[in-house]
C-alpha positions as CSV (number, residue, x, y, z in Angstrom):
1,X,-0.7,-26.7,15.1
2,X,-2.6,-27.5,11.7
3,X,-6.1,-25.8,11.5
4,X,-8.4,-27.4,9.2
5,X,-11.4,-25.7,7.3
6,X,-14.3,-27.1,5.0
7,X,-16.5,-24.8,2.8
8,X,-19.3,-22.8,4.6
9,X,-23.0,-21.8,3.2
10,X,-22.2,-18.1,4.7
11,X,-21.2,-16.1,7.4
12,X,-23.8,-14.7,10.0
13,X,-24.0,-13.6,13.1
14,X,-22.5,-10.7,15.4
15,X,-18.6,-10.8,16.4
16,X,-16.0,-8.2,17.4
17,X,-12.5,-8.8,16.5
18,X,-9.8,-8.6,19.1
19,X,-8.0,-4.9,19.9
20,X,-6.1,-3.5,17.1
21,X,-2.6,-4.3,17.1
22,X,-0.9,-1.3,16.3
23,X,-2.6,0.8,19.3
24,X,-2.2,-1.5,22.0
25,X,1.6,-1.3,21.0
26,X,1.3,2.2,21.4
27,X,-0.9,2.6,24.0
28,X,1.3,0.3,26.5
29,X,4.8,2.2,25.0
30,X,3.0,5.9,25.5
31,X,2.2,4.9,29.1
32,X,5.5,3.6,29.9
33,X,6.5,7.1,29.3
34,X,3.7,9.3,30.5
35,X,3.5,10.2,34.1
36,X,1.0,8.1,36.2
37,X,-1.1,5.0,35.6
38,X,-2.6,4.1,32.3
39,X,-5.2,1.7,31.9
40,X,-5.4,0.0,28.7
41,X,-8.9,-1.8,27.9
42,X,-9.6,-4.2,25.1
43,X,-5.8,-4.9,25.0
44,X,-4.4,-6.8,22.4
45,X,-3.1,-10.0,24.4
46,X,-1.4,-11.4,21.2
47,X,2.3,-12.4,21.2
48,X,3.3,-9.4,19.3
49,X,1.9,-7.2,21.7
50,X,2.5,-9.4,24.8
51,X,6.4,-9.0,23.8
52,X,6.4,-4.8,23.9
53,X,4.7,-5.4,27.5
54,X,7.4,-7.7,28.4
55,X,10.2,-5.1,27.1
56,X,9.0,-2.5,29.2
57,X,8.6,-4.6,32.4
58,X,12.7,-5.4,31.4
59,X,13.6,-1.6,31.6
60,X,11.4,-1.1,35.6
61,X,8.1,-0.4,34.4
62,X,5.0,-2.2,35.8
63,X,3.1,-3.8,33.5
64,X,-0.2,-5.7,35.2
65,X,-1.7,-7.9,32.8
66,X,-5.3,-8.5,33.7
67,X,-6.5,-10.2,30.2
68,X,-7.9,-7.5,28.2
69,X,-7.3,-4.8,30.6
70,X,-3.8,-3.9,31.1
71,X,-2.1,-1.5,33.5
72,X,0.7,0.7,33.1
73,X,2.5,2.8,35.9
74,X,4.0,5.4,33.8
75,X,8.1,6.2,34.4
76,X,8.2,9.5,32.5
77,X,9.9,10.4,29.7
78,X,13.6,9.4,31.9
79,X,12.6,7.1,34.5
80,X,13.4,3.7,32.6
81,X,16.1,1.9,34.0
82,X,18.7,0.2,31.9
83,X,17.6,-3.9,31.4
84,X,19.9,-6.6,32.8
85,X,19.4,-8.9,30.1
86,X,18.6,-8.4,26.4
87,X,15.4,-7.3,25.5
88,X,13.3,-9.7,23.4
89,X,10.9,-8.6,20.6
90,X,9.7,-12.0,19.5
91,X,8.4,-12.1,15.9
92,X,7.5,-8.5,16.1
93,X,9.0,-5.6,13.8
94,X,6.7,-3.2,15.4
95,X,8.3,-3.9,19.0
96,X,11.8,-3.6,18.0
97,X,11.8,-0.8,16.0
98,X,9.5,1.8,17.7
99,X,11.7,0.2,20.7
100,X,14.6,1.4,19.0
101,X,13.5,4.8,18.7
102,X,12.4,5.0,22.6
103,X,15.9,3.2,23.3
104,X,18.0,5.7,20.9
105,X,17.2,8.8,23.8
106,X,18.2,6.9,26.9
107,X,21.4,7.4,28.4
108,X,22.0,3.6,29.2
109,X,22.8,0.7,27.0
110,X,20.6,-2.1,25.5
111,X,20.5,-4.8,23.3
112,X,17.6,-5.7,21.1
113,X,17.0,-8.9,19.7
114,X,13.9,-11.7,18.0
115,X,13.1,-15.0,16.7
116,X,15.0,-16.2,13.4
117,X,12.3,-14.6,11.4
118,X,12.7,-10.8,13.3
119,X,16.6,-11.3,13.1
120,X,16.4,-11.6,8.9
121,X,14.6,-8.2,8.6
122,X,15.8,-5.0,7.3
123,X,16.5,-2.3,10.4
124,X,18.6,-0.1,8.7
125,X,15.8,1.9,7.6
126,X,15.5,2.9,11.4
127,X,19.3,2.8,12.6
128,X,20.3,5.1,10.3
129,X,17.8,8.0,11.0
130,X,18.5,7.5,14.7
131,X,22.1,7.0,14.3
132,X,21.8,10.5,12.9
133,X,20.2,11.9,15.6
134,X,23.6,11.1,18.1
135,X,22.4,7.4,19.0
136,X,25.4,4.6,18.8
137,X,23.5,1.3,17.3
138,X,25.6,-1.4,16.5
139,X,24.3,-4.9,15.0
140,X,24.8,-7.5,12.9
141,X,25.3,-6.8,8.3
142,X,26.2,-3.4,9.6
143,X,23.6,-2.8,11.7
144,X,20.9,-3.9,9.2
145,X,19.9,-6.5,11.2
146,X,19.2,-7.6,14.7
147,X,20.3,-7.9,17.4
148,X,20.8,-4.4,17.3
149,X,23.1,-2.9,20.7
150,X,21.6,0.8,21.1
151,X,23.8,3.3,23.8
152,X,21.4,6.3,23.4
153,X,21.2,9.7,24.8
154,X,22.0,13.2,23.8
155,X,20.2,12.9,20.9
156,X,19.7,16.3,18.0
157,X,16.8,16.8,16.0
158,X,16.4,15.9,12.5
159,X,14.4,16.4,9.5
160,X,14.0,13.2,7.7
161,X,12.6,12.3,4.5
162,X,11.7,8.2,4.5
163,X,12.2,7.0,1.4
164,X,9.5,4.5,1.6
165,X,6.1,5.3,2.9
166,X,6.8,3.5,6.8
167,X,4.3,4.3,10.1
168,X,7.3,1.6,11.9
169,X,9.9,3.8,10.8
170,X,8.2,7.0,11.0
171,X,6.9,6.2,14.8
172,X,10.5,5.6,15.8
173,X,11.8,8.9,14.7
174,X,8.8,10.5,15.9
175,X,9.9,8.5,19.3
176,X,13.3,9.3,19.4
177,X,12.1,12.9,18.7
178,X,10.6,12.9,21.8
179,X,14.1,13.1,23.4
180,X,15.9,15.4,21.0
181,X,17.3,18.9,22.0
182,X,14.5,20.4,19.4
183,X,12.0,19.8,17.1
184,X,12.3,17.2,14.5
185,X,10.5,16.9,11.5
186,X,9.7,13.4,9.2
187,X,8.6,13.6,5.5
188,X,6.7,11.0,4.3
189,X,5.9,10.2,0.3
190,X,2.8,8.7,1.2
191,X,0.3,9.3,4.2
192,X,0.8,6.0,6.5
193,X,-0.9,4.9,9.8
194,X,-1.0,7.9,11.9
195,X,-1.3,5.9,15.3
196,X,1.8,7.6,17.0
197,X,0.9,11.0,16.0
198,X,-2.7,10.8,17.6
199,X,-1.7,8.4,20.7
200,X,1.0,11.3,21.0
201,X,-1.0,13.8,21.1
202,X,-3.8,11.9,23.5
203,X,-0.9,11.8,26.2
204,X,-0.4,15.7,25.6
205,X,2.8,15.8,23.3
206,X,3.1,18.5,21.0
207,X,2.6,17.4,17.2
208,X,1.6,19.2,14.5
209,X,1.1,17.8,10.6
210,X,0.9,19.3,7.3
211,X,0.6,17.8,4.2
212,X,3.2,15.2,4.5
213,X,5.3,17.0,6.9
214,X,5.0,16.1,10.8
215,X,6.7,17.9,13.6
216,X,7.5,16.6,17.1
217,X,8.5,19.0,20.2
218,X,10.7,17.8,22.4
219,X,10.5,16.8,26.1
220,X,6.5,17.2,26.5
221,X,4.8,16.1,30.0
222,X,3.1,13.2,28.8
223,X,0.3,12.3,31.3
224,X,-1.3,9.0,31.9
225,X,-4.7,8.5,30.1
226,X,-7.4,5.9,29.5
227,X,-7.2,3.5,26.2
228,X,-10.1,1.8,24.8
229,X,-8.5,-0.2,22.4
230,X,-10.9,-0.3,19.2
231,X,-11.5,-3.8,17.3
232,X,-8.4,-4.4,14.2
233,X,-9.5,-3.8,10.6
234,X,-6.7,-5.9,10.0
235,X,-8.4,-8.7,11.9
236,X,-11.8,-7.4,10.7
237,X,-10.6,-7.7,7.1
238,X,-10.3,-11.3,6.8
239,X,-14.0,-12.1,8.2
240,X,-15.1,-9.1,5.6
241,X,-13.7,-11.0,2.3
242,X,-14.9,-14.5,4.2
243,X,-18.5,-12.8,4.2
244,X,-18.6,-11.6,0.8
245,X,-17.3,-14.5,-1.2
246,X,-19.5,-16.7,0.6
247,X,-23.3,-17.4,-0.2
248,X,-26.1,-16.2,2.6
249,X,-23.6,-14.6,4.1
250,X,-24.9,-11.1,6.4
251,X,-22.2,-10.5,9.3
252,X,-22.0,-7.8,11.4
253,X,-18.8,-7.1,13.2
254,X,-19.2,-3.8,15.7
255,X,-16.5,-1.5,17.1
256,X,-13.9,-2.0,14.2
257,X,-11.1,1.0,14.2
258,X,-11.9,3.0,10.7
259,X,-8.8,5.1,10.9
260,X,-9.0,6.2,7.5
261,X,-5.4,5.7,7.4
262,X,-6.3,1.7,7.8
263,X,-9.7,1.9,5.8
264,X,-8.2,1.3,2.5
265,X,-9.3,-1.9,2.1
266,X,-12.7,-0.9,2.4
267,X,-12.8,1.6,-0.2
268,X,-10.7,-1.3,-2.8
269,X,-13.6,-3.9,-1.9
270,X,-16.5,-1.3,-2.6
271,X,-15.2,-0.5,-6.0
272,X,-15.4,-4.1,-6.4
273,X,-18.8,-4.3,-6.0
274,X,-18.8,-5.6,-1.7
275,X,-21.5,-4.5,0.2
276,X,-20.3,-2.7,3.2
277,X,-22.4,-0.7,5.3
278,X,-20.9,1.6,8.2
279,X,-23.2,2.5,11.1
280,X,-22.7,3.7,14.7
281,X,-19.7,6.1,13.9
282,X,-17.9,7.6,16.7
283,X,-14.7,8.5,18.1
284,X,-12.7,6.8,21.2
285,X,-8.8,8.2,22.3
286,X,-9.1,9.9,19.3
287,X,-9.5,7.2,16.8
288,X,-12.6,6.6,14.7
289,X,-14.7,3.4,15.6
290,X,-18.1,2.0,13.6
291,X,-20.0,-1.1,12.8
292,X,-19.4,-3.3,9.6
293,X,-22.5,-4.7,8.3
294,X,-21.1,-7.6,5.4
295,X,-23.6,-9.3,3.4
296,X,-23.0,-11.7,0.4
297,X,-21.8,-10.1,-2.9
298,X,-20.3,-10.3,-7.0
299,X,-16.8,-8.7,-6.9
300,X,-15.4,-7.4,-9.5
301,X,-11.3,-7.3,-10.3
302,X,-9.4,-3.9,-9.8
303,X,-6.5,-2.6,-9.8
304,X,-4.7,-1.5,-6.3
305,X,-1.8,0.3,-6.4
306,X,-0.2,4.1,-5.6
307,X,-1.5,6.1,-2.4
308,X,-4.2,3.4,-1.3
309,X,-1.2,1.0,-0.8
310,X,-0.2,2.3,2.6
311,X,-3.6,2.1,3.9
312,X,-3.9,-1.5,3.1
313,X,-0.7,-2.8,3.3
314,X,-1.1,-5.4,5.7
315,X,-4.7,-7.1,3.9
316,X,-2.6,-7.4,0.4
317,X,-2.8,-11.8,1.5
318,X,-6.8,-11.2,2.2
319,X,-7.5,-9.1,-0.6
320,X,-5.4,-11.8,-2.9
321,X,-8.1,-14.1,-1.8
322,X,-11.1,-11.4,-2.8
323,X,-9.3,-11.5,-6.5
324,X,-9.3,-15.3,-6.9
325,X,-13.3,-15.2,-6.0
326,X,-14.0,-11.5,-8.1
327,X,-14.8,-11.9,-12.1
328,X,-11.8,-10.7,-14.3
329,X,-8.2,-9.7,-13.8
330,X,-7.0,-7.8,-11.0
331,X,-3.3,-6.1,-10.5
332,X,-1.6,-5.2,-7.0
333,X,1.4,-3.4,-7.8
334,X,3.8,-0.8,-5.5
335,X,3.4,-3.1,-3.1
336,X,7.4,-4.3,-2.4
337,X,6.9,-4.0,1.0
338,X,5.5,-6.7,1.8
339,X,9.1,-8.9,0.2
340,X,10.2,-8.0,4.0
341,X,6.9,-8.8,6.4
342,X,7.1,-11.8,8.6
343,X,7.7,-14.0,5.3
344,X,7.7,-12.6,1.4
345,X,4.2,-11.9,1.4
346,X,3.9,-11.4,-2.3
347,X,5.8,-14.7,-2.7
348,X,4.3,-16.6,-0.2
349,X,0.2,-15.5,-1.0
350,X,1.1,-15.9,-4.8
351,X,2.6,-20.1,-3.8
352,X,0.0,-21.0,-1.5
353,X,-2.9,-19.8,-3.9
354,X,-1.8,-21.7,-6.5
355,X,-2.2,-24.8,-4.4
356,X,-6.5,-24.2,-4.4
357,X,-5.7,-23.6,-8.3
358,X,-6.3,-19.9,-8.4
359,X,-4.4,-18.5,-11.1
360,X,-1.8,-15.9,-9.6
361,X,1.4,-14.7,-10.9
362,X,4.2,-12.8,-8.6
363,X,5.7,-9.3,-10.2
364,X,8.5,-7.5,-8.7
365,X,6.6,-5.3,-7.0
366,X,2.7,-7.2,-6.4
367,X,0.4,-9.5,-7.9
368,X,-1.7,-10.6,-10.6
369,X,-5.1,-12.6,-10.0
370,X,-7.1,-13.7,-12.9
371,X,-10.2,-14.1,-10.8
372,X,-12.8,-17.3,-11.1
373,X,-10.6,-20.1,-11.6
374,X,-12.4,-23.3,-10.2
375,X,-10.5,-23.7,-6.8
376,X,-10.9,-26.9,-4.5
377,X,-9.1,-27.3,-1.1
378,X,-5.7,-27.9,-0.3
379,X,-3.0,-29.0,2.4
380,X,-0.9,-25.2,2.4
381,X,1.4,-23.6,4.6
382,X,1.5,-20.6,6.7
383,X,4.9,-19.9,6.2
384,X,5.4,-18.9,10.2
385,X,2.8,-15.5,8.9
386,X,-0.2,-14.9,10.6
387,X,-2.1,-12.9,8.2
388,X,-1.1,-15.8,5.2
389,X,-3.0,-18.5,7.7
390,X,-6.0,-16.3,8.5
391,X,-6.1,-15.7,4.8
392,X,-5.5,-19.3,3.2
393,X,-8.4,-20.5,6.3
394,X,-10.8,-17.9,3.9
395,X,-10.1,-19.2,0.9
396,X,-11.2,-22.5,2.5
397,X,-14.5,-21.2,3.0
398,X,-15.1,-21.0,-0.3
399,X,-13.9,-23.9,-1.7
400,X,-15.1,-27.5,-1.9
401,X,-12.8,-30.4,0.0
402,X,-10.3,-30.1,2.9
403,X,-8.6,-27.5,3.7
404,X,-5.7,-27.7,6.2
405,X,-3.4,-25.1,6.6
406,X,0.2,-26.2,8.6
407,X,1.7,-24.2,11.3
408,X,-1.5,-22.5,11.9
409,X,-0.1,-21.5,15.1
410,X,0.9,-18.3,13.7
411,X,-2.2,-16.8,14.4
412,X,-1.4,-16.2,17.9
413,X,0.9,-13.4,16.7
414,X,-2.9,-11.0,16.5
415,X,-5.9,-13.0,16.7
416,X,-5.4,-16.1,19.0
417,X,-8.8,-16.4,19.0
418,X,-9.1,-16.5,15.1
419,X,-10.4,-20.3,15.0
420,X,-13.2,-19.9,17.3
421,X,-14.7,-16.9,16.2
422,X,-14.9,-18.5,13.3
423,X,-16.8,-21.2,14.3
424,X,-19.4,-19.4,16.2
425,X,-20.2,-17.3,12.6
426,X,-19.9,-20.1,10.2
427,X,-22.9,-22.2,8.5
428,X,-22.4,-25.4,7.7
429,X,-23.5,-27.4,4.1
C-alpha cells in the first residue's frame, strides 16, 4: 500500500492516539499468568500486539478479542499448556523475546519463530541470560537468531548486568524471574521503560528497584486486574513534531501515557524551543496519563545523546524530521540501537531524508541534521518500518509537492489507523 501526503497549513483539532504498544503487550502477557479474568480496555489491536494475543491463545489461554476491549482468562503462573504448532511472533521483537522469558520457566517445549525481518534480529542478548538461569534455547547462528526452540523449567535465579540499556531484554529476565527458585536481580546502565516492573507490580508481584538495580521474587499470586490502556507517546510523537513544524498549527491530543521513562522526547523538543503544554495529569494502572496541547513553533537544533537516549529511543526517525525543520546543527549520537529495530533505523531515516533534500549524515552510532535545508516532496520508502513511514508522511506536511511513501502498510504494526487520523486534523492550502 503507498500513502500519499501533500503539505498542510497546520494541525488542529482534538485526537487520541491508539493504546500504547508496549502495555497492551504486557497487559494481555500479565493476565495470561494472573489468576482470573482480565479485562484489557483501549487495547492496542495492532499486528504487533495482535501476535502476543495469538501466542497465548497457542499455549490454552482464552483470549476474547472484542476490538479495543480484550479479555483474558488468566492460567496462573503454571497453567499454560505446551503449543502444538510453533508459535508465531510476526514482525515483533517485543513478542518473542518477553515470550522467551515466560517460555524459559515452563516445563514443556516450544518453538518461536517471525517474519524475515524478526528472524535477522539479534536474540542472543536474551538467550544467554536465560540460558543461564537453567533454560535449553537452541536456534539458528548459535541461537542468536530465530527460530529459537526453548525447553524451560527449573530455572535459578540470577543477577544480571545488561550490557546495553534494554526494557525487551530486561522484561524477559524479569519474566523468567518470575519462575526462578529465588530472587533475581537485573542491572541496568541506563534507566529504560519500566512497563514490566509496574504492570508486575499492578498484578501483585513482588518487585522492588533501587537505583539501577531491580529485584524480582519468585512465584507471586498474580491476580487478574483491570487495564486501561493509555494513548502511545510513540504514536503521539509523530502528530507532536507534525504540529510544530507546521504553520497554524494548535492540536490537542488527550490521554497520552507520560511515563517519564517514555517522555524523553518531550523534554528534547522543549529545549528546542516546541510549545508543549501538559494538562489533566493523572494516574491509571499505575502509569501517568495527561493532555498534549501542540501549537506551532521555531525549533532550535540540539544535541541528544547519553541517559535521555533510552527514553526516546523509538522517536529517533520523528525527531530526525524535527532537525531537518529546527535552525542550525543538531547531533544524535549513542543511539546504535536502533542498527537492529525493524530495519537500520539510523541508516534508513538518514537515506530517505535525503530524498526531500534535507542534509543528514549517518555516524556509527546516530545522526547529524543540519537543519533548514529547502526540502520538497519525494517518492521514499518505508523500508517494511512503521515508525520510518509515520515519520517520512510528517515530513510531507511540511514540504511542497507529492509525497508518496511505498509500503506504507507498515503502519499496521502500531497505528492502523495512522492515515485517518490524520486526515481528520489536517488543513488544507
Amino acid at each position: 500500500m503507498d500513502l500519499r501526503i501533500t503539505r498542510t497549513s497546520g494541525l488542529v483539532g482534538t485526537i487520541e492516539v491508539p493504546g500504547d504498544k508496549s502495555i497492551s503487550h504486557r497487559a494481555v502477557m500479565l493476565g495470561a499468568l494472573a489468576n482470573g479474568r482480565t479485562r484489557v480496555t483501549n487495547f492496542l489491536r495492532s499486528a504487533d500486539c495482535l501476535a502476543t494475543a495469538g501466542c497465548f491463545r497457542q499455549l490454552g489461554v482464552a483470549v476474547e478479542d472484542r476490538g479495543s476491549e480484550v479479555i483474558i482468562e488468566g492460567k496462573g503462573l503454571h497453567g499454560l499448556k505446551e503449543p502444538s504448532d510453533v508459535l508465531d511472533a510476526g514482525n515483533s521483537g517485543t513478542t518473542m523475546r518477553l515470550m522467551a522469558g515466560i517460555l524459559a520457566g515452563q516445563d514443556f517445549y516450544s518453538c518461536l519463530t517471525g517474519d524475515a525481518s524478526l528472524r535477522s534480529r539479534p536474540m542472543s542478548r536474551v538467550t544467554l541470560p536465560l540460558t543461564r538461569m537453567g533454560a535449553t534455547i537452541l536456534g539458528r547462528a548459535n541461537g542468536s537468531l530465530a527460530p529459537l526452540a526453548i525447553r524451560g523449567g527449573g530455572l535459578k535465579s540470577i543477577e544480571y548486568h545488561l550490557p546495553v540499556a534494554s526494557a525487551q531484554v530486561k522484561s524477559a529476565v524479569l519474566l523468567a524471574g518470575l519462575f526462578a527458585d529465588a530472587p533475581s536481580k537485573v542491572w541496568e546502565p541506563k534507566p529504560s521503560r519500566d512497563h514490566t516492573e509496574r504492570m508486575l507490580g499492578y498484578f501483585g508481584a513482588k518487585i522492588s528497584r533501587r537505583d539501577n538495580e531491580i529485584t524480582v521474587y519468585p512465584e507471586p499470586t498474580l491476580t487478574a486486574r483491570d487495564v486501561y490502556v493509555p494513548g502511545d507517546i510513540s504514536s503521539a510523537a509523530f502528530f507532536i513534531v507534525g504540529a510544530l513544524i507546521t504553520p497554524e498549527s494548535d492540536l490537542t491530543i488527550r490521554n497520552v501515557g507520560v511515563n517519564p521513562t517514555r517522555t524523553g522526547i518531550l523534554d528534547v523538543l522543549t529545549a528546542m524551543g516546541a510549545c508543549i503544554e501538559v494538562s489533566n495529569a493523572g494516574t491509571l494502572n499505575g502509569e501517568p496519563t495527561a493532555d498534549l496541547r501542540v501549537r506551532s513553533s521555531r525549533l532550535d537544533g540540539t544535541e541528544i545523546g547519553g541517559s535521555v537516549i533510552p527514553r526516546l529511543i523509538d522517536e529517533v526517525p520523528v525527531l530526525a524530521v524535527a532537525a531537518a525543520f529546527a535552525g542550525g546543527r543538531t547531533v544524535i549520537r549513542d543511539a546504535a540501537e536502533l542498527k537492529v529495530k525493524e530495519s537500520d533505523r539510523l541508516s534508513t531515516t538518514a537515506g530517505e531524508l535525503r530524498r526531500f533534500g534535507a542534509a543528514v549524515t549517518e555516524t556509527p552510532d546516530g545522526l547529524i541534521i543540519e537543519g533548514g535545508a529547502p526540502l520538497k516532496g519525494a517518492s521514499c520508502f518505508s523500508h517494511g518500518d512503521h515508525r520510518i513511514a509515520m515519520a517520512l508522511a510528517i515530513v510531507g506536511l511540511a514540504s511542497p509537492g507529492e509525497t508518496v511513501i511505498r509500503d506504507a502498510g507498515a503502519v499496521s504494526v502500531s497505528f492502523p489507523e495512522f492515515a485517518d487520523v490524520l486526515n481528520s486534523v489536517r488543513l488544507q492550502y
